[in-house]
Each structure stands twice: as C-alpha cells, then as structure tokens.
KOLMARKOL-901540 format. One line per 10 residues: number of its first residue (from 1); for each residue x, y negated, z of C-alpha. Coordinates in nm, 3 decimals. Example, Ala and Ser with C-alpha at 12.3 -4.5 7.8 and 13.67 -1.06 7.14 Angstrom:
2
1) 1.230/0.450/0.780 ~ 1.367/0.106/0.714
***
This chain:
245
1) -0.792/-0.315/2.087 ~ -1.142/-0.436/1.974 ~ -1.452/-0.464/2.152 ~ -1.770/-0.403/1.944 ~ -2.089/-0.551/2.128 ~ -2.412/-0.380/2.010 ~ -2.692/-0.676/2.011 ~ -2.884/-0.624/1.682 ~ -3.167/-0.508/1.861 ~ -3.546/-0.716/1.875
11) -3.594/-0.669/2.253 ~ -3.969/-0.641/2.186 ~ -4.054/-0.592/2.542 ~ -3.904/-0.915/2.671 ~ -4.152/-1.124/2.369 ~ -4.212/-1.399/2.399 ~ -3.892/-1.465/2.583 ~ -3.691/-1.314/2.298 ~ -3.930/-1.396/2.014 ~ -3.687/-1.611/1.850
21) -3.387/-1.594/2.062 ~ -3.153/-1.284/2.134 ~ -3.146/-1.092/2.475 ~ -2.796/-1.094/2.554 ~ -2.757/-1.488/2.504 ~ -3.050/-1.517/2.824 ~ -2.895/-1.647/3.137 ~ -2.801/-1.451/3.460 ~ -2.701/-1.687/3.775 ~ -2.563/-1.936/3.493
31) -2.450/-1.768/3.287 ~ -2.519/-1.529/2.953 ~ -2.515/-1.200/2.965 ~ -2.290/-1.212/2.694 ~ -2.025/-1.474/2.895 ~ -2.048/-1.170/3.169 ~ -1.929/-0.877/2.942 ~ -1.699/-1.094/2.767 ~ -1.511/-1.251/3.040 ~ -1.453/-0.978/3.259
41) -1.327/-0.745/2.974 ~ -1.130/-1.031/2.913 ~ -0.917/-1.052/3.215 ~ -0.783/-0.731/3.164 ~ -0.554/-0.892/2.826 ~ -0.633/-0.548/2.605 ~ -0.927/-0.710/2.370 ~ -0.735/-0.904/2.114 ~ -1.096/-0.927/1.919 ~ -1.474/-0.918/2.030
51) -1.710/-0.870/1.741 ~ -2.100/-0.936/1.829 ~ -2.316/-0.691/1.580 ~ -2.618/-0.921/1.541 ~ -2.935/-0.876/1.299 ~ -3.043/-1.161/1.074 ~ -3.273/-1.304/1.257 ~ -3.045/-1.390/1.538 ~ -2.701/-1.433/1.391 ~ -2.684/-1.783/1.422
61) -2.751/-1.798/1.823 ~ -2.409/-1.574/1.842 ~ -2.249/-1.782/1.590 ~ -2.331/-2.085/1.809 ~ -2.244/-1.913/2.118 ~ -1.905/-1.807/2.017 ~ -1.761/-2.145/1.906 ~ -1.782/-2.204/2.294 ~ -1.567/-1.936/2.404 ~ -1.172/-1.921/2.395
71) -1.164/-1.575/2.304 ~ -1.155/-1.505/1.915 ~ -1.490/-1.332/1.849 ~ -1.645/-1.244/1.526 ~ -2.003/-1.197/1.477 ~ -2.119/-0.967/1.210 ~ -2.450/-0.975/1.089 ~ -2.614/-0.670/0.936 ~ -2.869/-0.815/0.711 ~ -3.163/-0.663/0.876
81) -3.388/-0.878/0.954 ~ -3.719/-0.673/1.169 ~ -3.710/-0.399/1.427 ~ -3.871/-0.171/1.117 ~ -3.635/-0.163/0.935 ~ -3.285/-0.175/1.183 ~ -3.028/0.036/1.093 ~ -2.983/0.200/1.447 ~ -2.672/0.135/1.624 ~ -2.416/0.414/1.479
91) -2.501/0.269/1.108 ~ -2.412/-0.099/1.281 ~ -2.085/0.061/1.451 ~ -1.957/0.163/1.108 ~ -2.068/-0.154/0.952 ~ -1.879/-0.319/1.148 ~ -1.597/-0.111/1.077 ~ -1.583/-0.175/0.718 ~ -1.745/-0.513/0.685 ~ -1.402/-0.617/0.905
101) -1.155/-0.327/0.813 ~ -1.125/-0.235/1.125 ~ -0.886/0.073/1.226 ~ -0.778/0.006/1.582 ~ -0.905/0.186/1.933 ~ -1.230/0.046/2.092 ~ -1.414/-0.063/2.343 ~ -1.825/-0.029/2.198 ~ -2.060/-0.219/2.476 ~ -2.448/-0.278/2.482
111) -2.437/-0.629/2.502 ~ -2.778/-0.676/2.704 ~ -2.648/-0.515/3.029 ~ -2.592/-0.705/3.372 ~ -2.310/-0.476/3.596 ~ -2.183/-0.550/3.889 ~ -1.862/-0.380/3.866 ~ -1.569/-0.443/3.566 ~ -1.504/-0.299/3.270 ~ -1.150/-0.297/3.319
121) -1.167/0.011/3.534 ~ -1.296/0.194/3.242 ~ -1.032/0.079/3.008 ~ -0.756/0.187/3.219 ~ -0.936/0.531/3.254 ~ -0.941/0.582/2.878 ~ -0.616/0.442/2.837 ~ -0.454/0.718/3.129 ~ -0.667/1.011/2.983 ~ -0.573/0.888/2.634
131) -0.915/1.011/2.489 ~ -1.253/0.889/2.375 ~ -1.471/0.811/2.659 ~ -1.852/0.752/2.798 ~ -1.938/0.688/3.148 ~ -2.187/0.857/3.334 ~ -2.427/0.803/3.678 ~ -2.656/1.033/3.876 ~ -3.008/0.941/3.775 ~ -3.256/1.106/4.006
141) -3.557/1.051/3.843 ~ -3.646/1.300/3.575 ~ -3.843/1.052/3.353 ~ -3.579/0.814/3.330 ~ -3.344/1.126/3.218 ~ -3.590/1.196/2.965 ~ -3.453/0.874/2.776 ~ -3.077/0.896/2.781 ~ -2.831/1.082/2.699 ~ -2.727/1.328/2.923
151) -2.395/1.493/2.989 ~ -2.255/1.868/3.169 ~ -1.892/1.779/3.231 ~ -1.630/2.026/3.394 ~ -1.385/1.948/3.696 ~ -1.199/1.750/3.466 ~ -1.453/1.516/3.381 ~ -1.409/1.674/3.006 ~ -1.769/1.668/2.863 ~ -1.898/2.037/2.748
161) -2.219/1.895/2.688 ~ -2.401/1.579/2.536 ~ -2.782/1.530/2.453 ~ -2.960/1.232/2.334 ~ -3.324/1.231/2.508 ~ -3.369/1.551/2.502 ~ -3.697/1.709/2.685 ~ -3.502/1.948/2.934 ~ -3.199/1.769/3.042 ~ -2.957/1.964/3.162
171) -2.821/1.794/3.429 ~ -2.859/1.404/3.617 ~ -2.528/1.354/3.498 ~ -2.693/1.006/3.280 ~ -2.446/0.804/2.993 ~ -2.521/0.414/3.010 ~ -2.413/0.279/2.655 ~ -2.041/0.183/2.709 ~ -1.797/0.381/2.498 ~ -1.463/0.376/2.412
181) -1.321/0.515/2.126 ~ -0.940/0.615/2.034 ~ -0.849/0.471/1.677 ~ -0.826/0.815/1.566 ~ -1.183/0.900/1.690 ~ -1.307/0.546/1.584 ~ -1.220/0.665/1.189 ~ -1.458/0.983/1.283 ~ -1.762/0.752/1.280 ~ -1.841/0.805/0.908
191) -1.810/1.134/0.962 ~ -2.005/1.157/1.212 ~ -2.262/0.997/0.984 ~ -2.228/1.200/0.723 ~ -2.262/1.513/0.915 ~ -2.602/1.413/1.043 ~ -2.500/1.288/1.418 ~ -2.824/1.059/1.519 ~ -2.800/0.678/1.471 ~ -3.028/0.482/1.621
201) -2.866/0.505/1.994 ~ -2.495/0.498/2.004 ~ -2.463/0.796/2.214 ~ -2.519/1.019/1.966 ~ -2.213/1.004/1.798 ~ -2.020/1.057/2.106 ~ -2.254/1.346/2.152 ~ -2.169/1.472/1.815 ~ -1.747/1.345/1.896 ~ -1.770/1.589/2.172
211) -1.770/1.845/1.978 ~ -1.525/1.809/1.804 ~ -1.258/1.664/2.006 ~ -1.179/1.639/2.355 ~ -1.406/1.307/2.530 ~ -1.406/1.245/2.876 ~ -1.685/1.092/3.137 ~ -1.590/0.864/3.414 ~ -1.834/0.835/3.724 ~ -1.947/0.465/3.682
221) -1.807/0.308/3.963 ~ -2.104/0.052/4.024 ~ -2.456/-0.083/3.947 ~ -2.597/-0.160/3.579 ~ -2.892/-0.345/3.564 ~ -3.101/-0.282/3.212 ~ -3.310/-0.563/3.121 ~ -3.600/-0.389/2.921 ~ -3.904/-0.648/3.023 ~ -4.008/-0.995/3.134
231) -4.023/-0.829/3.523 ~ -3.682/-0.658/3.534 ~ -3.551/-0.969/3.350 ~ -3.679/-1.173/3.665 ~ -3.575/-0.931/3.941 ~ -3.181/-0.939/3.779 ~ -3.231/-1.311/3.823 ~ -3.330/-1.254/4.166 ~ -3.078/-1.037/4.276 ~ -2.739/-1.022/4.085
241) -2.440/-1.091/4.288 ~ -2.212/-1.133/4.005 ~ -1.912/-0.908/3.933 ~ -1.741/-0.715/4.257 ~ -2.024/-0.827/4.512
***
C-alpha cells in the first residue's frame, strides 16, 4: 500500500511563518507534523511507500526532511511554483500517480493535520469493509459545515451522499481530508477528472467515487486539530497531547 501526503499547498494564512518554509515540516511538541502522520501510519507495517506531493517552491524542505527518516519516502514535486496557479489537489493525486506509476491501494492524507488518535484504525476499517473510504465527524457549527465536504450515510456507514462546500449542507455528518482508496478505485482518479469531479479539494473525487461505487465513512474516532493561522498554530502547540492521550 502507498500513502500519498497532500502538502503542495502555500498556507497563506500562517505567512510569515510559512513564507519560505512548508506547513507540515513546522514542529508540534518536537516534532513535525509530518514525523506525526508518518510514524504512526507506520507502525501499523501496511505503507511500503510514503510519497510527499510538494510544489516547487518547497520541494527541497521535504527532500531534506526525508533523508532523515527510515521509511522509504518519495517526494514528488509538481512544478507549480505560486498559490495562483496550483493545480488543486485531485490534479496532484493523479500526478502522482503517473509521475511514479503507481497502481496499488492507498492511503491519501493532508499532511498539515495534528490528530490525536491513529491512523491505523482507519486502515483496518478499509481493509475489513474492503472499499474506498473517508472519515467523517459531527461538526455543530453551521459555518464551519459551509467549508467541507459533507456526507448522508445509511446504517451501514455506506455514503448516499457527498458535497463539497455546498451552501445547504445536508447533514453535520463533516469529511476531514483522509481517504483511502482501493487500487481499483485509485485507477478511477483520471476518470474522475475527466468527467468533471472538482479538483482543488480532494474530497471531491470521493464525492464524485461515491457515485459510482460503493465508499464507506467511518466515525473518526478522535480529535484533528487544523492548523489554518499563526493563532491555531500556537494553541496546537499549547495543547497537543500527542497520539492516544
């Protein structure tokens, strides 16, 4: 299995912080957010590849990064090289795909989020459902559902339903960005493409999987903390726990 870390974004709301250096390398309690993903997906011995989906402009502080880990990891960078012209994280999902040949299931993270529970769980959920899945949280707040993607799901946990920030969500059922895909479904992405799914956030092709084959949602069985600005950056600092605390 691979795991495909999304972290080609510019985090312009954490400048100057992230000016010249990428979000997901910044520290957490001693560690990179990066070395937090990374190392708990790790311990689960499923990943025989992580690949880091940088821009440009920040390639080299993965590249750097990733001769200091044991695991093999493989950054790819995307050319891009300014948040204007970014080619949205589906486009950098199937670049990834054919820049490294890539036909294998996988695990597809946001690499600038802090949780406090492990990945693993998820993996072993895909792997006993044996479909494509998202996870999904009750958000309360009705603003914050205004920019996700939102899911209806059935007893099952099979999702009938999956919008991208849409202006009448139809449920609080919310879908933080960690995906996994089944080889099968992970060939799809082109398709997906080419049958006009969204691709800037990388729910939308898991909106527009849905409906086409069978994707489940697991109940996220913890905390995720989003880093968006220099004040959320400082309260994660403040109160992360680490993994399983």
């Amino acid at each position: 299995m691979k795991c495909l870390i999304l972290a080609a974004g510019y985090a312009t709301r954490l400048y100057p912080l992230t000016e010249n250096f990428p979000k997901p390398l910044l520290e957490v309690k001693g560690k990179t957010i990066l070395d937090w993903l990374v190392d708990d997906v790790d311990t689960l011995g499923e990943v025989d590849e992580y690949v880091v989906i940088s821009n440009h402009k920040y390639a080299h502080h993965f590249e750097a990064w990733a001769k200091s880990k044991e695991q093999r990891i493989t950054v790819v960078d995307d050319g891009t090289a300014s948040n204007e012209n970014r080619l949205g994280a589906v486009k950098d999902i199937q670049y990834a795909i054919d820049t490294l040949f890539i036909d294998d299931d996988m695990l597809v993270i946001a690499g600038d989020n802090v949780l406090d529970f492990s990945l693993t769980k998820f993996i072993e959920y895909a792997k006993k459902k044996q479909t494509s899945c998202i996870m999904r949280y009750y958000e309360p707040d009705f603003q914050r559902l205004l920019k996700c993607g939102v899911v209806t799901i059935d007893e099952n946990d099979r999702i009938l339903n999956m919008t991208e920030k849409s202006p009448t969500p139809a449920t609080h059922w919310c879908c933080p960005p960690f995906y996994y895909y089944t080889k099968e479904d992970a060939r799809l992405v082109s398709v997906g493409i080419a049958n006009g799914c969204g691709t800037d956030a990388p729910g939308n092709y898991m909106a527009w999987l849905s409906e086409q084959v069978l994707v489940h949602a697991m109940q996220m069985p913890g905390r995720r903390f989003d880093i968006g600005d220099v004040a959320s950056y400082e309260k994660v600092k403040r109160e992360y726990r680490g993994i399983g605390d």
